[in-house]
C-alpha positions as CSV (number, residue, x, y, z in Angstrom):
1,X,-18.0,18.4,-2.1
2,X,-19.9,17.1,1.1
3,X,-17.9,16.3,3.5
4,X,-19.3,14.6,6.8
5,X,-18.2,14.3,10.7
6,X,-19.8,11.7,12.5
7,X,-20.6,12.3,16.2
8,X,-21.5,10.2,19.2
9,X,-21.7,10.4,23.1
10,X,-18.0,10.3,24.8
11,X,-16.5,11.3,21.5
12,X,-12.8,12.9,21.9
13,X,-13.1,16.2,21.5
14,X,-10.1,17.3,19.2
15,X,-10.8,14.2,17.0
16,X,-13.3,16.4,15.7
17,X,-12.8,19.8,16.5
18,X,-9.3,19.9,14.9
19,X,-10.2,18.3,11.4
20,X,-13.7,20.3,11.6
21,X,-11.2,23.9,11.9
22,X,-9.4,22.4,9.0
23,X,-12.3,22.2,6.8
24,X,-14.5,24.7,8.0
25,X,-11.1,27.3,6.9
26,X,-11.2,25.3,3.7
27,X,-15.2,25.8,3.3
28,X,-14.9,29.4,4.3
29,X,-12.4,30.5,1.3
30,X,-14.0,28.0,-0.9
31,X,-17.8,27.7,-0.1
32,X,-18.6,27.3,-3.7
33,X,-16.8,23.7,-3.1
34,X,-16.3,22.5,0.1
35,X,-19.2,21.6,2.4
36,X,-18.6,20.6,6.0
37,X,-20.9,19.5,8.5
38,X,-21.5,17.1,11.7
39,X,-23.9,14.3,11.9
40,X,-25.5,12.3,14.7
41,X,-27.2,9.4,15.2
42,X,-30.5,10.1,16.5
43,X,-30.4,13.1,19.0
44,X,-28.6,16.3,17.6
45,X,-26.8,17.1,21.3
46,X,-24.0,15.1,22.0
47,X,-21.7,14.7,25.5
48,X,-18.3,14.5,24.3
49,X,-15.3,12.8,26.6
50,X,-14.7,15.7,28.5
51,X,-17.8,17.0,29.3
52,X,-18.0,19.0,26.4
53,X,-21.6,19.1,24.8
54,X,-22.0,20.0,21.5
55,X,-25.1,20.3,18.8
56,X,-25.1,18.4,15.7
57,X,-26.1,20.1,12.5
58,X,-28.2,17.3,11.5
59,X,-29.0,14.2,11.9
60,X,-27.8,11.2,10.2
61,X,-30.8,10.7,8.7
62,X,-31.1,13.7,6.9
63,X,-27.4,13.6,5.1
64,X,-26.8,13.6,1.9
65,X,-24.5,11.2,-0.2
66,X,-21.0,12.3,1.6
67,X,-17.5,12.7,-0.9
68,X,-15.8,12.2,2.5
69,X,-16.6,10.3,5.8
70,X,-14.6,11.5,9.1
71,X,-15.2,8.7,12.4
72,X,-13.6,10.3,15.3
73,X,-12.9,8.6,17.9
74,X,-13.1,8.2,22.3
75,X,-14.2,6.5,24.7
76,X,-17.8,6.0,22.9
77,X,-16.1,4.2,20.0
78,X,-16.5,0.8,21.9
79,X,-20.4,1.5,21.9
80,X,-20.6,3.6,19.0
81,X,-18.8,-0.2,17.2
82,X,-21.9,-1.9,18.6
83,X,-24.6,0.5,17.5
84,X,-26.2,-1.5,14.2
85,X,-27.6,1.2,12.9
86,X,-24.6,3.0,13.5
87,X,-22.2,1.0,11.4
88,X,-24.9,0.4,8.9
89,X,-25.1,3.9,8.3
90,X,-21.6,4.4,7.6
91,X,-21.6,1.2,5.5
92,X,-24.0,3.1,3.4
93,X,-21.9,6.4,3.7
94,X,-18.5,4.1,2.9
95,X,-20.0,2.5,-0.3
96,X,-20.3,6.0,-1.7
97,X,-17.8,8.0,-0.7
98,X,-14.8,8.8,-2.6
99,X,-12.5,9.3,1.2
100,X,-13.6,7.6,4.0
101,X,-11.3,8.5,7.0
102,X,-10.7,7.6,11.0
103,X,-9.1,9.7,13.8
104,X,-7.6,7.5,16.9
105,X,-9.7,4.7,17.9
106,X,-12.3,5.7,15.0
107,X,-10.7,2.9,13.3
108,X,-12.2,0.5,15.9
109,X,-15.7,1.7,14.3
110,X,-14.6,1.1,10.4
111,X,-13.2,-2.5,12.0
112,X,-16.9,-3.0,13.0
113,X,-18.3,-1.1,9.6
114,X,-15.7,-4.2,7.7
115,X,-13.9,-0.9,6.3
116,X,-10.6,-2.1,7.3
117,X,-10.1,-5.5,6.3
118,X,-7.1,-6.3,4.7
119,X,-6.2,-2.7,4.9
120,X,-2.8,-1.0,6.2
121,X,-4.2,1.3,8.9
122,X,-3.2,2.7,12.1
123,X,-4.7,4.1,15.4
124,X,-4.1,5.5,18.7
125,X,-1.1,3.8,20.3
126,X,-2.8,2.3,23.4
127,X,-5.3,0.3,20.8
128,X,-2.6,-0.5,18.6
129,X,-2.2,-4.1,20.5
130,X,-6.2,-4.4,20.1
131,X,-6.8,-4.1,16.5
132,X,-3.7,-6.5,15.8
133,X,-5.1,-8.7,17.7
134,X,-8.6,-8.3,15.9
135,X,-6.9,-9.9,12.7
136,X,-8.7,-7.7,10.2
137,X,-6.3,-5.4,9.2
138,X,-3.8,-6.2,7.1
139,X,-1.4,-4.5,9.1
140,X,-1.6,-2.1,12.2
141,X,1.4,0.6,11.8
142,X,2.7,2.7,14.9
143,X,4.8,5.1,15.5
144,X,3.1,6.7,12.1
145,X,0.9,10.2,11.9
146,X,-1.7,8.8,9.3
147,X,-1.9,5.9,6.8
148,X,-3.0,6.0,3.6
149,X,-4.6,2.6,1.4
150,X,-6.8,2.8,-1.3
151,X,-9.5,5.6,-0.3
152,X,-9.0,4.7,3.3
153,X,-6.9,7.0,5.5
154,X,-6.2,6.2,9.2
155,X,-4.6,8.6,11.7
156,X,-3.3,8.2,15.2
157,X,-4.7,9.9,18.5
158,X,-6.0,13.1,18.5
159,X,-3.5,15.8,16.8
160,X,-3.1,13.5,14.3
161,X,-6.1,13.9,12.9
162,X,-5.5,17.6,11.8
163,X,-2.4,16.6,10.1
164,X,-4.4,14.0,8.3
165,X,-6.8,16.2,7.4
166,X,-4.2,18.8,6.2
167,X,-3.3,15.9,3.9
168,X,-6.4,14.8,2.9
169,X,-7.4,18.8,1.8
170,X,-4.3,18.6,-0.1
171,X,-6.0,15.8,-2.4
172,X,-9.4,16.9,-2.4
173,X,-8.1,20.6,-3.8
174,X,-4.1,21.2,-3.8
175,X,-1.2,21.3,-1.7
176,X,-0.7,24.5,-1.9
177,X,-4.5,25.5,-1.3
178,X,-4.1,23.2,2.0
179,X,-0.5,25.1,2.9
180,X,-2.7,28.6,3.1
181,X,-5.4,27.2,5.4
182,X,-2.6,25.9,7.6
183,X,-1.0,29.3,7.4
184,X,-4.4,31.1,8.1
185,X,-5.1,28.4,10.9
186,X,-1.4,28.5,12.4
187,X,-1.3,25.0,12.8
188,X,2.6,24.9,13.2
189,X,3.2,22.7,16.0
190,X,6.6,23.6,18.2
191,X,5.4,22.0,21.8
192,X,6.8,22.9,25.2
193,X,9.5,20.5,26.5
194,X,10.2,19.1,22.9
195,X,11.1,22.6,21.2
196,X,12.8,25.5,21.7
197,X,10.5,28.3,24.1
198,X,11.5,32.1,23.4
199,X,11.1,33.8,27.0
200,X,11.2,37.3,27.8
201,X,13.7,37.7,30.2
């Protein structure tokens, strides 16, 4: 099972990184079955929205037919929706893929890749209004973790993309197989302010 993570200057860091721990857990029990890697465009280093830089493992070019497609999102996916070769590329990817999937504003790339239309998707919250407005989609949810229609899943900002993917693992294997990865990855969200904080005293 190949499964591909697209990259591209002033991507959002945990749009990747989070659904990339995910599978690389996954690929790590299971190597005989999952395969995870990241693609770029045309330069393998890539300047992520925080300054982070990070290496590729190969270049768009050189992937193979991918079972599943990840587009993160950031602040590049405005120029990453304008790059031709780009969206033709995951065009190409999309017409083969079994899962083809979006973290925040990745979904403004698959609106520019016509992966969308008439599609219930969502995205982060502060583009919500944008792809409405865009008319593609057949409906723009909020207040939603992920989205699924057809082979197309959507997820909001950032975190959300791990709980997608969580999901997503769950369909490609089992549930239960994607309960032990969470377990091994402790991805158990309690956050500060919202949960309960045991203090020494």
């Amino acid at each position: 099972m190949q499964i591909g993570i697209l990259l591209f200057d002033r991507v959002e860091e945990l749009d990747f990184v989070g659904p990339y721990e995910i599978l690389a857990a996954a690929e790590d029990r299971r190597p005989e079955d999952i395969q995870v890697k990241t693609y770029a465009l045309d330069q393998l280093e890539v300047t992520c929205n925080k300054r982070m830089k990070v290496v590729a493992h190969a270049l768009c070019a050189d992937a193979p037919q991918l079972d599943v497609l990840l587009v993160p999102g950031g602040n590049g996916s405005r120029l990453a929706a304008e790059n031709g070769e780009m969206i033709a590329w995951i065009q190409k990817q999309a017409a083969g893929a079994k899962w083809v999937t979006s973290v925040c504003t990745g979904a403004r790339i698959l609106q520019a890749a016509g992966l969308i239309d008439g599609k219930r998707i969502t995205t982060f919250h502060d583009a919500i209004p944008e792809l409405r407005a865009a008319g593609r989609a057949a409906d723009v949810l909020d207040d939603v973790r992920y989205v699924q229609d057809g082979n197309l899943v959507t997820s909001a900002g950032v975190s959300a993309g791990i709980d997608m993917t969580l999901w997503l693992l769950g369909q490609l294997t089992s549930p239960a197989f994607a309960r032990e990865v969470q377990a091994y990855v402790e991805y158990f969200p309690s956050p500060p302010y919202s949960a309960d904080v045991n203090q020494a005293a």
